[in-house]
CHARMM-style PDB file with segment names, atoms N, HN, CA, C and O in Angstrom:
ATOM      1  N   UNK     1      11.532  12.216  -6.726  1.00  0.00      PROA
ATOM      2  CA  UNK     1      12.915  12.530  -6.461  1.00  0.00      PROA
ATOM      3  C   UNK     1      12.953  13.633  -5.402  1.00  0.00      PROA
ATOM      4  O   UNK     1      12.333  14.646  -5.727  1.00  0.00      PROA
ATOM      5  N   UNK     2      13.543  13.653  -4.218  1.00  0.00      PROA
ATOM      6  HN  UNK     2      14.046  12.830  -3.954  1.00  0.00      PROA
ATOM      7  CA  UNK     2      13.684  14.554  -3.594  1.00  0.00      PROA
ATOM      8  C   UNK     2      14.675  15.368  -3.740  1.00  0.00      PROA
ATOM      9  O   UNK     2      15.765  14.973  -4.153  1.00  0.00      PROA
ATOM     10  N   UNK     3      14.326  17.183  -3.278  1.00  0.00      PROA
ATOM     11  HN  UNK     3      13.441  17.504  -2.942  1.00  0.00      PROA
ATOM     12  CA  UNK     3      14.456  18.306  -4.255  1.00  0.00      PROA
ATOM     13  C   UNK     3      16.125  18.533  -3.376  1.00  0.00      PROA
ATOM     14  O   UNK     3      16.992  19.320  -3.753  1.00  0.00      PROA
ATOM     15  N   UNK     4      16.216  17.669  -2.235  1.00  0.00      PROA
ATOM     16  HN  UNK     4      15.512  17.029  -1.929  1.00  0.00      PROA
ATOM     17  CA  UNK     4      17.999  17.773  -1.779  1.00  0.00      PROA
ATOM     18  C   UNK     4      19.352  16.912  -3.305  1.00  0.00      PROA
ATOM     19  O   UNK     4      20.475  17.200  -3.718  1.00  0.00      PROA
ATOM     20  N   UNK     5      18.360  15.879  -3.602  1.00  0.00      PROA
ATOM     21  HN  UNK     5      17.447  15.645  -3.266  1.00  0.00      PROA
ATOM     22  CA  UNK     5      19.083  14.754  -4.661  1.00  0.00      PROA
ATOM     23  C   UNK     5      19.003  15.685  -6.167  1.00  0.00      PROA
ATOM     24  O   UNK     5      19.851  15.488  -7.037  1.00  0.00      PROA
ATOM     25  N   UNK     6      17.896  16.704  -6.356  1.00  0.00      PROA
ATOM     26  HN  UNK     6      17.208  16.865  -5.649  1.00  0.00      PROA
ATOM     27  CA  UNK     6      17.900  17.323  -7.682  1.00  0.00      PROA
ATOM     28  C   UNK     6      18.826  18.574  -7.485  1.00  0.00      PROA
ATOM     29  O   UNK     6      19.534  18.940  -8.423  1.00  0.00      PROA
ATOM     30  N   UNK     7      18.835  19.158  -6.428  1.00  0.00      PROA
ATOM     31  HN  UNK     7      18.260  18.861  -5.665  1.00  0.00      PROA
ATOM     32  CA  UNK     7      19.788  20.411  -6.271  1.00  0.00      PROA
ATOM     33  C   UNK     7      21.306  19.610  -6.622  1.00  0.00      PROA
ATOM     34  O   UNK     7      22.086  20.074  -7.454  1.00  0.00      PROA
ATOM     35  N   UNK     8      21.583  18.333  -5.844  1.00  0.00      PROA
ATOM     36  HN  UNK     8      20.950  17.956  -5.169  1.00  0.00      PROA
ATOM     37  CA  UNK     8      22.801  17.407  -6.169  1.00  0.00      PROA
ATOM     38  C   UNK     8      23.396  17.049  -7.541  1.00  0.00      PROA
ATOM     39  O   UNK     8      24.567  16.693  -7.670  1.00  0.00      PROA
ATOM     40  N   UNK     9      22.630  17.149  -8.436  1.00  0.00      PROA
ATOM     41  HN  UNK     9      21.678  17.438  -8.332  1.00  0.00      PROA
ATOM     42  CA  UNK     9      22.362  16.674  -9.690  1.00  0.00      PROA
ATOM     43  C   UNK     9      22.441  18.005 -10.662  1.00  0.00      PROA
ATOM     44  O   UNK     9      23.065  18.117 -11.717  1.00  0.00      PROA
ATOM     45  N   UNK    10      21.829  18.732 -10.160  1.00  0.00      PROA
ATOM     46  HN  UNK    10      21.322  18.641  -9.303  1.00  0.00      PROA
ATOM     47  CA  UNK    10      22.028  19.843 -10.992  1.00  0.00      PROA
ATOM     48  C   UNK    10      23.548  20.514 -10.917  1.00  0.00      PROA
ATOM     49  O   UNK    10      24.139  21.227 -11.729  1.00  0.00      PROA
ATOM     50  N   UNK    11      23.911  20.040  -9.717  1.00  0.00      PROA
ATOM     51  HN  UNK    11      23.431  19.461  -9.058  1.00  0.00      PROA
ATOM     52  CA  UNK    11      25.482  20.741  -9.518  1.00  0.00      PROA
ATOM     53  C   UNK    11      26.317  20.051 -10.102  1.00  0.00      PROA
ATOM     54  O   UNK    11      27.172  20.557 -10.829  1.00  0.00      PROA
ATOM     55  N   UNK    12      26.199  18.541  -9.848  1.00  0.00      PROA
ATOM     56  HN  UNK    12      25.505  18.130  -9.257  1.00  0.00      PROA
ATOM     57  CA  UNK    12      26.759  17.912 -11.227  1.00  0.00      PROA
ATOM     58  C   UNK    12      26.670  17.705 -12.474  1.00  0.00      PROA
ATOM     59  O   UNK    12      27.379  16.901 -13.079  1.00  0.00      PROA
ATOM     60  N   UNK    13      25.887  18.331 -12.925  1.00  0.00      PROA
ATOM     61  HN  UNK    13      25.310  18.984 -12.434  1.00  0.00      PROA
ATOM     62  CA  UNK    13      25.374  18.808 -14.220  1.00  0.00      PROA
ATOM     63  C   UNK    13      26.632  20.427 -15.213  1.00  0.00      PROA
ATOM     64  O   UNK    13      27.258  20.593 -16.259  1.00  0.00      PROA
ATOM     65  N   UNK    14      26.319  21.128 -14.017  1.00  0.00      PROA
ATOM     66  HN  UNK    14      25.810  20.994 -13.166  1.00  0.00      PROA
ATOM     67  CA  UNK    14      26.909  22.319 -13.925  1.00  0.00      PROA
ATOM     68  C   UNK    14      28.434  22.118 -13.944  1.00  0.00      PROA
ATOM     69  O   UNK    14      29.333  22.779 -14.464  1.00  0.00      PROA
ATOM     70  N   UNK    15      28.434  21.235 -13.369  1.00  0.00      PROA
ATOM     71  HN  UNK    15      27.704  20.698 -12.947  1.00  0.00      PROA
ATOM     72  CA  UNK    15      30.307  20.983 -13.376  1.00  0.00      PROA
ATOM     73  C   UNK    15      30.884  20.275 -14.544  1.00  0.00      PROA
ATOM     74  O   UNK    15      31.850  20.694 -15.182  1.00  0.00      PROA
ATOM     75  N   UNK    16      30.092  18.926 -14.846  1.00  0.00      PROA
ATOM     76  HN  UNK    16      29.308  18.586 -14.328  1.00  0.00      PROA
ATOM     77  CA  UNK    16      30.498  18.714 -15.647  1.00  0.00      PROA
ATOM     78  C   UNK    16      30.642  19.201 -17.709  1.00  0.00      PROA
ATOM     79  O   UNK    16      31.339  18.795 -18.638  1.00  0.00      PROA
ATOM     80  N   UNK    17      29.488  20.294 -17.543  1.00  0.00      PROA
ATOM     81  HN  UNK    17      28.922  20.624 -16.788  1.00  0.00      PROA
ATOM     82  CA  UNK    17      29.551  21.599 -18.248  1.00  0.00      PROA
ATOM     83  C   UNK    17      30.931  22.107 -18.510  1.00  0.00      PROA
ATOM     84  O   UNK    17      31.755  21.926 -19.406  1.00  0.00      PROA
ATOM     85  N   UNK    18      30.878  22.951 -17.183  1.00  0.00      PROA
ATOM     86  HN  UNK    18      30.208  23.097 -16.456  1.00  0.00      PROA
ATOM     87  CA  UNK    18      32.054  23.098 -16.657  1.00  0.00      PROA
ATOM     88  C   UNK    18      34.108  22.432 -17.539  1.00  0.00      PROA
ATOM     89  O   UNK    18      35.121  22.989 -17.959  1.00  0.00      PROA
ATOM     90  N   UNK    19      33.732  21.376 -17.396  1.00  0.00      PROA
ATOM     91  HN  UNK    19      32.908  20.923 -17.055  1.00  0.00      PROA
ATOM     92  CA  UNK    19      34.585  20.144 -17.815  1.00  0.00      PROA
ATOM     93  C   UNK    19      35.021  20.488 -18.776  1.00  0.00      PROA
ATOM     94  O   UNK    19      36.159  20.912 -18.981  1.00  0.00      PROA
ATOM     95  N   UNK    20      33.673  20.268 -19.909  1.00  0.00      PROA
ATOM     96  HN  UNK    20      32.749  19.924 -19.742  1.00  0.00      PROA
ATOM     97  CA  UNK    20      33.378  19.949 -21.165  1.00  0.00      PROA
ATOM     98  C   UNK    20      34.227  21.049 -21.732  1.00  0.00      PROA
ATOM     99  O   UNK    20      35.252  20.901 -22.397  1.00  0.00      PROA
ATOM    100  N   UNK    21      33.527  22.425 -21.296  1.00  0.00      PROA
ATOM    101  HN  UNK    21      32.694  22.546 -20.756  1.00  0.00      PROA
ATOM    102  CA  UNK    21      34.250  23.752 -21.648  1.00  0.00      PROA
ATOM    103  C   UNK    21      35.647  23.107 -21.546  1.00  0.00      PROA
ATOM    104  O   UNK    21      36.230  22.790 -22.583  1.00  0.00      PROA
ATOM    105  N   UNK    22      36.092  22.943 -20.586  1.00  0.00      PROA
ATOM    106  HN  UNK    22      35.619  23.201 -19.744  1.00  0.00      PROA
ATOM    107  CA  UNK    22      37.818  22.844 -20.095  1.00  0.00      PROA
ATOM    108  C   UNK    22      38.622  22.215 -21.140  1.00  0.00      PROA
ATOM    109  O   UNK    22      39.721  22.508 -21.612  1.00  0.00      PROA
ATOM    110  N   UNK    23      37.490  20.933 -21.468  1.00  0.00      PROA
ATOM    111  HN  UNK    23      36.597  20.696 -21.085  1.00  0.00      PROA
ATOM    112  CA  UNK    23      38.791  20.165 -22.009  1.00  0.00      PROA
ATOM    113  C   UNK    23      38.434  19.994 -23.558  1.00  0.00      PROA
ATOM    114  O   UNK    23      38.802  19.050 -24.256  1.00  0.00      PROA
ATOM    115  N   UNK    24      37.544  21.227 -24.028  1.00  0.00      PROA
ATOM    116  HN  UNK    24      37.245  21.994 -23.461  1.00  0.00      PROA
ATOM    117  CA  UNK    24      37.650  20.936 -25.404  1.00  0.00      PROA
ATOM    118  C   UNK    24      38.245  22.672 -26.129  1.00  0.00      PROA
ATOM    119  O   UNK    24      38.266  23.092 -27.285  1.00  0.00      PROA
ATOM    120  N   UNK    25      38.700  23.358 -24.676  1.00  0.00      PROA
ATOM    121  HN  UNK    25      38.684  23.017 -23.737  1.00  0.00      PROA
ATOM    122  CA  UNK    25      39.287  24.612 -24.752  1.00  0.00      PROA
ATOM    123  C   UNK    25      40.909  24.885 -25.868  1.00  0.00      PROA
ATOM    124  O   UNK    25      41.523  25.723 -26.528  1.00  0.00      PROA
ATOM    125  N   UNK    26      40.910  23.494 -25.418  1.00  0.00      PROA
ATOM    126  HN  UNK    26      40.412  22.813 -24.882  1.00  0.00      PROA
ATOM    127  CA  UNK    26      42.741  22.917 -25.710  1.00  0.00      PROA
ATOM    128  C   UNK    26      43.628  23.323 -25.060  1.00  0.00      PROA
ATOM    129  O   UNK    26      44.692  23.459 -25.664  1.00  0.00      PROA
ATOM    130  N   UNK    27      43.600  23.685 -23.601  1.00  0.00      PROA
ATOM    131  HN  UNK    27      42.736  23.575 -23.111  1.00  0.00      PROA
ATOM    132  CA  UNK    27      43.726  23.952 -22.940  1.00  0.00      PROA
ATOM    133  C   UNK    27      43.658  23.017 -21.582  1.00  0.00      PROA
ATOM    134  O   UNK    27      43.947  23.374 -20.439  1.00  0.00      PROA
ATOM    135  N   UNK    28      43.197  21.724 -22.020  1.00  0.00      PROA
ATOM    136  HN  UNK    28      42.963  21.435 -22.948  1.00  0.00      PROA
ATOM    137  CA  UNK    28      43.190  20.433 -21.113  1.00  0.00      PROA
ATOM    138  C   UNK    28      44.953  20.072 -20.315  1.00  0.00      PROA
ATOM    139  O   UNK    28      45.958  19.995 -21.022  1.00  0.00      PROA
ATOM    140  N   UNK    29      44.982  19.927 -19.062  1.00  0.00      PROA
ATOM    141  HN  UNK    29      44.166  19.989 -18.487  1.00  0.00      PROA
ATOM    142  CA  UNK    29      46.569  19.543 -18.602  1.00  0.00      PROA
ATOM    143  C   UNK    29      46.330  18.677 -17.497  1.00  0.00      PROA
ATOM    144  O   UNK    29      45.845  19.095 -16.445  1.00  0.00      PROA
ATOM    145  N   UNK    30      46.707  17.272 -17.723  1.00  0.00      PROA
ATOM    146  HN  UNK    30      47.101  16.933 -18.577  1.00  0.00      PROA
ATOM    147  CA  UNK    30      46.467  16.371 -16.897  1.00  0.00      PROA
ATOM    148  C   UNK    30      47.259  16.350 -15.456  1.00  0.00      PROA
ATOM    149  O   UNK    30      47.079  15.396 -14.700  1.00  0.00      PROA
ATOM    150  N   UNK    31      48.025  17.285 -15.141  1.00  0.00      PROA
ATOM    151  HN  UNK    31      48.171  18.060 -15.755  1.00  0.00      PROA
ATOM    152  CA  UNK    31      48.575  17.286 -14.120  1.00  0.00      PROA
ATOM    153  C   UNK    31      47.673  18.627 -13.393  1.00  0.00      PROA
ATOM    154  O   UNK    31      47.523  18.553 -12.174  1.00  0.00      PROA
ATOM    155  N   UNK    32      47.232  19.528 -13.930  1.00  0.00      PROA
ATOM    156  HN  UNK    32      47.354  19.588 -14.921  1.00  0.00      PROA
ATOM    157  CA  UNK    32      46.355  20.589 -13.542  1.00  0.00      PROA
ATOM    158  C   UNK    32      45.078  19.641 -12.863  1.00  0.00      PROA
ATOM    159  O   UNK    32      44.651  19.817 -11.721  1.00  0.00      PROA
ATOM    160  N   UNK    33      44.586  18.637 -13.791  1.00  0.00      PROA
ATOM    161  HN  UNK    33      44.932  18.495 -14.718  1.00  0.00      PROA
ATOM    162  CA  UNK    33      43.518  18.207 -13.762  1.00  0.00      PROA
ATOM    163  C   UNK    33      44.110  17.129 -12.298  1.00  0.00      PROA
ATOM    164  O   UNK    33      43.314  17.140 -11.359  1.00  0.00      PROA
ATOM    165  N   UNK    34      44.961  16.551 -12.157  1.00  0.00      PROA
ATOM    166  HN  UNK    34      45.607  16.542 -12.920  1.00  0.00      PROA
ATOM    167  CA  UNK    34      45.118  15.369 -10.870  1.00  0.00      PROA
ATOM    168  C   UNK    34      45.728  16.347  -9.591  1.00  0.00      PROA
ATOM    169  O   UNK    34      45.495  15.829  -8.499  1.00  0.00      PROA
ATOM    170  N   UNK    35      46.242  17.264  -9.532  1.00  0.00      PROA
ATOM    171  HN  UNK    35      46.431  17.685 -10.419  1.00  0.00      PROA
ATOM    172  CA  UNK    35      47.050  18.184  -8.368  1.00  0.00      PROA
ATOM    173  C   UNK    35      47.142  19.594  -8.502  1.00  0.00      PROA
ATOM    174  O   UNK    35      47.709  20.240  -7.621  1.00  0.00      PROA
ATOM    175  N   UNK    36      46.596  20.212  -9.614  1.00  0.00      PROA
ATOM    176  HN  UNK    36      46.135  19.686 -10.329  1.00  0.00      PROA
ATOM    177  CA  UNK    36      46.035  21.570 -10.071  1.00  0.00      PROA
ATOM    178  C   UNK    36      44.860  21.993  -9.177  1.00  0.00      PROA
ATOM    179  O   UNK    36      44.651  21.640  -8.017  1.00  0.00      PROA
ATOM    180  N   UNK    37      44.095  22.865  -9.987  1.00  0.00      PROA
ATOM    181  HN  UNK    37      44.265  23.152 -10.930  1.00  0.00      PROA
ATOM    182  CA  UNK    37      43.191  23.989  -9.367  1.00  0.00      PROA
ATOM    183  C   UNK    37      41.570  22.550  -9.799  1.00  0.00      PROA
ATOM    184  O   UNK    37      40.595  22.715  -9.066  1.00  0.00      PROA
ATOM    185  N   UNK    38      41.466  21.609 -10.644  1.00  0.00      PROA
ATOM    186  HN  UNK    38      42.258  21.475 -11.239  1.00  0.00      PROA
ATOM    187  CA  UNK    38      40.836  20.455 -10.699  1.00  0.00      PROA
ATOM    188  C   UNK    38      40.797  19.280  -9.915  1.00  0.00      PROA
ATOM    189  O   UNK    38      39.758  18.643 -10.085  1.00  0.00      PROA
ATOM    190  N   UNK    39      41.506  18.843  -9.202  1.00  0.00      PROA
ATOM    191  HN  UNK    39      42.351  19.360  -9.064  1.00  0.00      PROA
ATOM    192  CA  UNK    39      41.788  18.123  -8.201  1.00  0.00      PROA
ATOM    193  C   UNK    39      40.637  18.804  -7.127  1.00  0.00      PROA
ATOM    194  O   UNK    39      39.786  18.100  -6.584  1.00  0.00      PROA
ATOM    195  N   UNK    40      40.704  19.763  -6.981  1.00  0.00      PROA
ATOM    196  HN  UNK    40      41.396  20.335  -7.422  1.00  0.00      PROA
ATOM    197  CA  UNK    40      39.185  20.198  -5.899  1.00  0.00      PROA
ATOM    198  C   UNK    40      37.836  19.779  -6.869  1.00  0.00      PROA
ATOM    199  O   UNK    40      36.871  19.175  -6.398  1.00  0.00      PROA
ATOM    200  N   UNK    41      37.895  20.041  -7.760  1.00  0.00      PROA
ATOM    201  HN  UNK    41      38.679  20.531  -8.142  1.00  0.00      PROA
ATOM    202  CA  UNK    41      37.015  19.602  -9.138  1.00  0.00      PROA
ATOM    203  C   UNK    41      36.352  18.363  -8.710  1.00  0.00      PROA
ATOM    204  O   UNK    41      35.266  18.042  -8.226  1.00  0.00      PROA
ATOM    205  N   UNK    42      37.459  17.787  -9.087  1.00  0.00      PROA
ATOM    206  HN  UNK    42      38.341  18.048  -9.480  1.00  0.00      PROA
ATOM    207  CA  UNK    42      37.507  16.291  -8.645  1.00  0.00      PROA
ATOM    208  C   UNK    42      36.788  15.618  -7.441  1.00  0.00      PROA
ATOM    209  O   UNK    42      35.680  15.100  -7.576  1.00  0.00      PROA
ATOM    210  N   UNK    43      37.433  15.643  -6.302  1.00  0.00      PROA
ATOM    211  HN  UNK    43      38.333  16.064  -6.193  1.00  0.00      PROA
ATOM    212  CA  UNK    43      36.801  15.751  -4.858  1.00  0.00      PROA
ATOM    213  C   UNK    43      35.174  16.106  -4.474  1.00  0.00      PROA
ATOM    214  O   UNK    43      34.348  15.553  -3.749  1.00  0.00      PROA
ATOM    215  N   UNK    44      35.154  17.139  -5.212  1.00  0.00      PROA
ATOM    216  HN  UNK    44      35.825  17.589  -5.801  1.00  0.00      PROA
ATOM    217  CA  UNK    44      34.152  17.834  -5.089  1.00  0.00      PROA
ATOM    218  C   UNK    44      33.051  16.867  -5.536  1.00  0.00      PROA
ATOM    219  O   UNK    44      32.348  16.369  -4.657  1.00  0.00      PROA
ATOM    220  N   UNK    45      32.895  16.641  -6.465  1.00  0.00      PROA
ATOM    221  HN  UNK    45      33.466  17.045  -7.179  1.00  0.00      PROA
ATOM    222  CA  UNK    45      32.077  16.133  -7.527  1.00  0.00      PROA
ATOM    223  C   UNK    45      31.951  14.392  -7.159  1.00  0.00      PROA
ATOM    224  O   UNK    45      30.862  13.870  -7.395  1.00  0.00      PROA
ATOM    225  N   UNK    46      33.195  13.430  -6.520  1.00  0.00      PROA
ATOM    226  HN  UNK    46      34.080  13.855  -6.328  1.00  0.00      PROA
ATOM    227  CA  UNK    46      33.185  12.499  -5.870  1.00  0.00      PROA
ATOM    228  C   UNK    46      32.220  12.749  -4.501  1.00  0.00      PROA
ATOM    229  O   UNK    46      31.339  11.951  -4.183  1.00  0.00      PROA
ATOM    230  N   UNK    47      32.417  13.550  -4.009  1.00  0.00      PROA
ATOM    231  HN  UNK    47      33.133  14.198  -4.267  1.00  0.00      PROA
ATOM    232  CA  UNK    47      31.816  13.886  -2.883  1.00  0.00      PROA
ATOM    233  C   UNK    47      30.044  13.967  -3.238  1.00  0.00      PROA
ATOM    234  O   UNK    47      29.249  13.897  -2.300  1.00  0.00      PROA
ATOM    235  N   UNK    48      29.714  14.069  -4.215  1.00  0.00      PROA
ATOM    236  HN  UNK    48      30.360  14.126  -4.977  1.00  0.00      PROA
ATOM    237  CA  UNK    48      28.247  14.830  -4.776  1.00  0.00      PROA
ATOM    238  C   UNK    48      27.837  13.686  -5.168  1.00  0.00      PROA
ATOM    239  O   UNK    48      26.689  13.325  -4.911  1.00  0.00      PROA
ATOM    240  N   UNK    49      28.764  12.856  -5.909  1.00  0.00      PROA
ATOM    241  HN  UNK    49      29.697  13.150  -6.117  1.00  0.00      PROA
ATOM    242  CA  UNK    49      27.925  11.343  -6.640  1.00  0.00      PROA
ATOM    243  C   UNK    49      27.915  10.527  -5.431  1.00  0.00      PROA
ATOM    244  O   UNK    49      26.804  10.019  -5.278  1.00  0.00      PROA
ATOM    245  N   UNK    50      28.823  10.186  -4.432  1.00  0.00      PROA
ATOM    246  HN  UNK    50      29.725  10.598  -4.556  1.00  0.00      PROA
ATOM    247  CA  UNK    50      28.118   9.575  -3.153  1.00  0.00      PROA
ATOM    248  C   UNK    50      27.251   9.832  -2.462  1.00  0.00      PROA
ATOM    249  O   UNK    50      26.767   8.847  -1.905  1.00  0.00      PROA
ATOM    250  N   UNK    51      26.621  11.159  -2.134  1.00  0.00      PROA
ATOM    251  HN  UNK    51      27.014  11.960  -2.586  1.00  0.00      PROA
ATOM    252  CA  UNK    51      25.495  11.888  -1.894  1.00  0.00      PROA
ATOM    253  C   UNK    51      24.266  11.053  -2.393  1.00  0.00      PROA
ATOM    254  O   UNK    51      23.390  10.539  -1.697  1.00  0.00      PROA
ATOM    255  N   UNK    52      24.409  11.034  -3.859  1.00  0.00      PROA
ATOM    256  HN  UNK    52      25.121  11.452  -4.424  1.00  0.00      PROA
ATOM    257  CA  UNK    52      23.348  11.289  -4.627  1.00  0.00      PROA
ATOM    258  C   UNK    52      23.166   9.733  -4.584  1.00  0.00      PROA
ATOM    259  O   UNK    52      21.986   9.405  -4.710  1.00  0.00      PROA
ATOM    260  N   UNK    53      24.034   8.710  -4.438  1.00  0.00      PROA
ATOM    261  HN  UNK    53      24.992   8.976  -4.336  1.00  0.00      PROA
ATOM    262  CA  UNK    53      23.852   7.273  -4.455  1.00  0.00      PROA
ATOM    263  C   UNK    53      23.480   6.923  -3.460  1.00  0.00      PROA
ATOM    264  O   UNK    53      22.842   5.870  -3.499  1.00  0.00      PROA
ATOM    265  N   UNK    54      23.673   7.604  -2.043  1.00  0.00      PROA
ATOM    266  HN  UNK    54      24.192   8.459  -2.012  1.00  0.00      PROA
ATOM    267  CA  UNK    54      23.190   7.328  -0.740  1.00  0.00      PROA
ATOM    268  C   UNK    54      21.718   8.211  -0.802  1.00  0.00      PROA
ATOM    269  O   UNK    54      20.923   7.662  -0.039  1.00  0.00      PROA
ATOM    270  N   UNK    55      21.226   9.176  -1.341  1.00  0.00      PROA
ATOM    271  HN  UNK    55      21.873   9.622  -1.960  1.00  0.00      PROA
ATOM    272  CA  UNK    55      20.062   9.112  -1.220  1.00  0.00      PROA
ATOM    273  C   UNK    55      19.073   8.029  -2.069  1.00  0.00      PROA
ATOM    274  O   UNK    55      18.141   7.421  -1.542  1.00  0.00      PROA
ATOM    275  N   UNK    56      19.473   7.913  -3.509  1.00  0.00      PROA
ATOM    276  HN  UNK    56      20.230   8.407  -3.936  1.00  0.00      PROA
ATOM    277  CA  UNK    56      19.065   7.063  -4.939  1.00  0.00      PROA
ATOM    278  C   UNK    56      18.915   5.474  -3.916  1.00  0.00      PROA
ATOM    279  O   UNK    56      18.000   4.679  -4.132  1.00  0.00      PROA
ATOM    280  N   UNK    57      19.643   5.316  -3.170  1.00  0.00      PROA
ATOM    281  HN  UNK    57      20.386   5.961  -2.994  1.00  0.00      PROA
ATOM    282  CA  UNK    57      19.989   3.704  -2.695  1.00  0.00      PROA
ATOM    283  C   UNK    57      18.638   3.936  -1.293  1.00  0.00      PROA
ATOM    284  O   UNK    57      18.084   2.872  -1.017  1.00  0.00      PROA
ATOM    285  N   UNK    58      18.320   4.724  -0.774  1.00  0.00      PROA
ATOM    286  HN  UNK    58      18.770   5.588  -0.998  1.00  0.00      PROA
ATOM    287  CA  UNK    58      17.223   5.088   0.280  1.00  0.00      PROA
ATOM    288  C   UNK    58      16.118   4.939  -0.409  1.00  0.00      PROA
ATOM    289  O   UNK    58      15.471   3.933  -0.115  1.00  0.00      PROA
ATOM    290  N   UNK    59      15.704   5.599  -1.211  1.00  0.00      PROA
ATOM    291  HN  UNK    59      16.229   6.415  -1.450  1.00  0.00      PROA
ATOM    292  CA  UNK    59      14.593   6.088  -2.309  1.00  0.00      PROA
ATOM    293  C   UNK    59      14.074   4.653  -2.432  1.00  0.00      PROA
ATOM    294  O   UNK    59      12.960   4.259  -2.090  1.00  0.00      PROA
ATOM    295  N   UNK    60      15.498   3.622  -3.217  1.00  0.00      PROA
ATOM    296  HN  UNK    60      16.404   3.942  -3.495  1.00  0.00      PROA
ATOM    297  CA  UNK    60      14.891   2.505  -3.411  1.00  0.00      PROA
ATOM    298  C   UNK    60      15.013   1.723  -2.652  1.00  0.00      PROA
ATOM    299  O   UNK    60      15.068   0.560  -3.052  1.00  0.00      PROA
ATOM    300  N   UNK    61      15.093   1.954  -1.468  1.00  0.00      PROA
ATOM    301  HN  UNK    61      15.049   2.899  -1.143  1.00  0.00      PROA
ATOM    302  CA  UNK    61      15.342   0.691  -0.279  1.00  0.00      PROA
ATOM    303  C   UNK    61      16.340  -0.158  -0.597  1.00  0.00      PROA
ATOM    304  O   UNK    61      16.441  -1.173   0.092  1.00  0.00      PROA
ATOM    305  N   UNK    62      16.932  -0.021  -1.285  1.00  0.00      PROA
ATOM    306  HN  UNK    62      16.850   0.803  -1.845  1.00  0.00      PROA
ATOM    307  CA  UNK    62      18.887  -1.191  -1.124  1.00  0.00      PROA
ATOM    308  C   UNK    62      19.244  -1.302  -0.201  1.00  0.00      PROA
ATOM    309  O   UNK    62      19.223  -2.451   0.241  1.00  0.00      PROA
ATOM    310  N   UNK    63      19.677  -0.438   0.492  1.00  0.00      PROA
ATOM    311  HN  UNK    63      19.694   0.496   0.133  1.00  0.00      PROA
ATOM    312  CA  UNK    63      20.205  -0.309   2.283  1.00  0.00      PROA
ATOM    313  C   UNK    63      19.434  -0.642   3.134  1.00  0.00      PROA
ATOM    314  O   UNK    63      18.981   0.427   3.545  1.00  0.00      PROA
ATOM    315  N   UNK    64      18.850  -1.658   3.832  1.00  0.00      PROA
ATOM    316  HN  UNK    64      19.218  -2.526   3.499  1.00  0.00      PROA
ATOM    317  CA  UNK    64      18.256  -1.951   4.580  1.00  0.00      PROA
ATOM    318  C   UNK    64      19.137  -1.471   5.778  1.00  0.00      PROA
ATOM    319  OT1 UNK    64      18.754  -1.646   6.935  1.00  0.00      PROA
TER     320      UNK     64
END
């Protein structure tokens, strides 16, 4: 695994931590979560799993 795809992974790890805390706080608000201070959350973390599928999809040669 290359150590750019594990730093990737670990941040999504961290976030979704992150989450877990949030939404078992009771303190969960689905409008916070779609156009709130989570919505970057969001993005963010979309942004990290395409990363990590465009390297994962190299690794194994899918993409020719």
């Amino acid at each position: 695994m290359s150590d750019r795809k594990q730093e990737l992974i670990n941040e999504m790890l961290e976030m979704q931590r992150k989450f877990i805390a949030y939404e078992h706080s009771g303190e969960f608000n689905a409008e916070e979560y779609y156009v709130g201070e989570w919505k970057e959350y969001r993005e963010r973390y979309t942004e990290l799993a395409a990363e990590v599928r465009e390297i994962a999809s190299k690794e194994a040669n899918f993409w020719k």
